[in-house]
Structures are given as structure tokens and as C-alpha cells.
C-alpha positions in Angstrom: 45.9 3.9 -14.6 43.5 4.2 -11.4 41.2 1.2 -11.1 37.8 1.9 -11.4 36.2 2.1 -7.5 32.4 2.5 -7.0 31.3 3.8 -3.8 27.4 1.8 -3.8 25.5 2.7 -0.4 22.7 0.7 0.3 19.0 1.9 0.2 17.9 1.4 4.5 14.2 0.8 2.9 13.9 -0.7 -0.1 10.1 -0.6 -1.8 9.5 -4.5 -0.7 10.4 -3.5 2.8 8.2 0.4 2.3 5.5 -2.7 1.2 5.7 -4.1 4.5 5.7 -1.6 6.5 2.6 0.2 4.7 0.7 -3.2 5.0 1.4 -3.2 8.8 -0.1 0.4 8.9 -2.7 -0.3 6.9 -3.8 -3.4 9.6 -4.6 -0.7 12.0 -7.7 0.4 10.7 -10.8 -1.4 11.7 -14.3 -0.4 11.2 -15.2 -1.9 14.9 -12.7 0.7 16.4 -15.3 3.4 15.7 -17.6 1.0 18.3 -14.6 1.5 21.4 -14.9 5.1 20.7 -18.6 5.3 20.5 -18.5 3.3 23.7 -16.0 5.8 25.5 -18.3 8.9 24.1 -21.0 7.2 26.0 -18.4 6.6 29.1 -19.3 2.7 29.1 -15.3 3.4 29.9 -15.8 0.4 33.1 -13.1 -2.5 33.7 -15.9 -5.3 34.4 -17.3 -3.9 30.6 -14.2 -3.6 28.8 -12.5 -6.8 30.2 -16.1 -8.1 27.5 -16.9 -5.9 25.3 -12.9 -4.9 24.5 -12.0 -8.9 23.9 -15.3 -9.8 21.8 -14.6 -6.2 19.3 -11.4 -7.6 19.2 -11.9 -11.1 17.5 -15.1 -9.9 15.7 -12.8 -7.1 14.3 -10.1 -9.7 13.2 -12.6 -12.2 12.1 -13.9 -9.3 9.7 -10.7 -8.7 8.5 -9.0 -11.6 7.6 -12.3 -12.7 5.7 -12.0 -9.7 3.9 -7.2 -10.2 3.3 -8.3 -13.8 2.5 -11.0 -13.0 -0.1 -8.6 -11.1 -2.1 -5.3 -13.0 -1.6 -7.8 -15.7 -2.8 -9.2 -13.9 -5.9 -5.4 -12.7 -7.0 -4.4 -16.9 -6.5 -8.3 -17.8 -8.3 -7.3 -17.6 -12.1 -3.9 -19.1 -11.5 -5.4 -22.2 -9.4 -7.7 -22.8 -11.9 -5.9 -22.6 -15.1 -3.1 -24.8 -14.0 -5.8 -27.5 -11.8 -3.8 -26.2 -8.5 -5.8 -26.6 -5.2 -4.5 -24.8 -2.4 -3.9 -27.2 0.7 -6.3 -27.0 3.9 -2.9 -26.7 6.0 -1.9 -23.4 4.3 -6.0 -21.9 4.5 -5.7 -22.7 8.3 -1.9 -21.2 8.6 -3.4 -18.1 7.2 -6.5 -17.5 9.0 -5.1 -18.6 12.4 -2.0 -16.0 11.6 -4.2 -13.4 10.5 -6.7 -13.6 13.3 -4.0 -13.3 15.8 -2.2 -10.6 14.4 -5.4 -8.4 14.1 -6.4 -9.2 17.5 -2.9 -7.9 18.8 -3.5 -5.2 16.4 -7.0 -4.5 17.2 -5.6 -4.2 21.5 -3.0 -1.8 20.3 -5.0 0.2 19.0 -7.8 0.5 21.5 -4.9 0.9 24.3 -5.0 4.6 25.0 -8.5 5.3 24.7 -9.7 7.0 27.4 -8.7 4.9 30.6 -9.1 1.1 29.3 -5.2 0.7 29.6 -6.1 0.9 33.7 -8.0 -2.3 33.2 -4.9 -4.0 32.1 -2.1 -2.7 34.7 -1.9 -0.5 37.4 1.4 1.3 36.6 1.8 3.4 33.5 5.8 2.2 33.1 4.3 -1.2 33.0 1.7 -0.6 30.4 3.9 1.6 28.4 6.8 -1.8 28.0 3.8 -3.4 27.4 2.3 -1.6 24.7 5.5 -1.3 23.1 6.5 -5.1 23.7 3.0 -6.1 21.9 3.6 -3.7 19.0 7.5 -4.9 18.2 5.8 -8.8 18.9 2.9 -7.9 16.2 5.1 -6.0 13.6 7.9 -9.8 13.8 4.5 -12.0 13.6 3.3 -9.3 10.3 6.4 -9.6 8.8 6.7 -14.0 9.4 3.4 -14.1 8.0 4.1 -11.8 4.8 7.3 -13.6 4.1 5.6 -17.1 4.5 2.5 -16.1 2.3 5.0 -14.4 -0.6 7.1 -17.5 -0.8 3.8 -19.7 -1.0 2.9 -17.5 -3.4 5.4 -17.7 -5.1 5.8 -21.1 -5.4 2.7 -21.5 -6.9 3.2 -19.3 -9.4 6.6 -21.1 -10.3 4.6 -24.4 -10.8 1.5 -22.8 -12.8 4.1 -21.2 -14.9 7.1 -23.5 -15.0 6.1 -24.8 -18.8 7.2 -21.2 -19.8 10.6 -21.2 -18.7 10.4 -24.8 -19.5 10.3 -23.4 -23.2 12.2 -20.5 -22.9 15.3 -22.8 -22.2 14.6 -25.3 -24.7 15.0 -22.3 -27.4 17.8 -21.5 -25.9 19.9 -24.3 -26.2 
């Protein structure tokens, strides 16, 4: 009798990673993006301008965003926290702002790159600000991916404490 052989091929994207990668899509859209365009219509499109105005749309952009990720990572942890008297630790509140901030300023450059000529302000030769781009983008979607793992297992673990009387029980009617 032939054994029994199973030919199993791996899924390449899995619906955690097809999570990821949608989140890290999603974190290009900014409301303050709509300002770097209104500002090229207007051909305010200067170095001296956009080595201020670029930087400042850039942190008030993350700032924005991360209140607004924080707020409901918050609110999905809220009920949780307060059932089980869990306070969440100022070290893990700063780890996620700080993170956050810095990924959607990174985000926030990437996407202002190409408009109009505002890449010129940054390099002179289009090869360099090409590696660049790219370089920034690969350095952004490794920090987006550190910082979801991190948060998830954080997560995580406070669920497993908040909830660790139920298996608690579970195993005691076990035995």
C-alpha cells in the first residue's frame, strides 16, 4: 500500500500579513496632503518654502494621525483595562506615540516626494533621489511592521492577563 503523501504549498500572503500590508497603505492618506497640493496649484513650489512649510505639514500631519491610531487602539483596550483594573504603562503610551509619529512623518515625505519639483530641494540628481525614495519607503514599511508586531503582542498580553481566569477554569473542568 502507497503511503499517504500531501503535497501542502504555502499561502505567500496570509490575511495577518494582507492586514499589514493594507494598514501600511492605509497610513498614506493624510488630510494635510491636500495643503502640499493646494500649495503647488498656487506654485508656492520654492526650496527656501518647502524646506518650512514641507517639515511643519509633516509633523502636524503625524501628530493628527497618531492622536486619531491612539484614540482607537485606546477605545478597543478601554473596556478591557477597566474591567480587569489594568492600567497601561507610560513607557508603552510614549513607545507608541514616538513610533507612530515617526512613521507618519516618513510616511507623510514619501508621499509629498514627487509633487511637482519639491524632490529638487532634497538632491540634485534624480538616481540619488530615486535610492532615496525607495530606501525611505523599504525603512518605513520594516519600522510599520516592528511597530504592529510590538503593539499586537502588547496587545495581546493584556488580553491573556484580563482573561487568564477563563482558561484558568476551563482547565480546572478539565482535569
Amino acid at each position: 500500500m502507497d503511503s499517504l503523501h500531501v503535497s501542502y504549498t504555502p499561502k505567500l500572503l496570509t490575511q495577518r500579513k494582507k492586514h499589514v500590508i493594507s494598514l501600511y497603505v492605509k497610513r498614506f492618506y493624510s488630510p494635510f496632503i491636500l495643503v502640499a497640493w493646494l500649495f503647488t496649484a498656487i506654485d508656492f513650489v520654492k526650496c527656501e518654502y518647502v524646506r518650512v512649510y514641507i517639515p511643519m505639514l509633516a509633523i502636524v500631519s503625524s501628530i493628527h494621525i497618531t492622536r486619531k491610531r491612539y484614540v482607537n487602539w485606546y477605545k478597543d483596550l478601554l473596556i478591557i483595562l477597566e474591567a480587569n483594573d489594568i492600567k497601561l504603562t507610560v513607557q508603552n503610551k510614549v513607545y507608541f506615540w514616538v513610533s507612530e509619529v515617526i512613521i507618519q512623518i516618513i510616511i507623510f515625505l514619501l508621499s509629498v516626494w514627487w509633487v511637482d519639483d519639491m524632490h529638487d530641494c532634497v538632491a540634485d540628481f534624480k538616481m540619488r533621489q530615486g535610492v532615496l525614495w525607495i530606501v525611505m519607503f523599504l525603512m518605513s514599511f520594516v519600522l510599520h511592521v516592528m511597530h504592529y508586531m510590538y503593539m499586537k503582542e502588547y496587545t495581546e498580553g493584556i488580553v491573556k492577563i484580563a482573561y487568564s481566569h477563563v482558561s484558568d477554569d476551563v482547565s480546572d473542568d478539565i482535569l
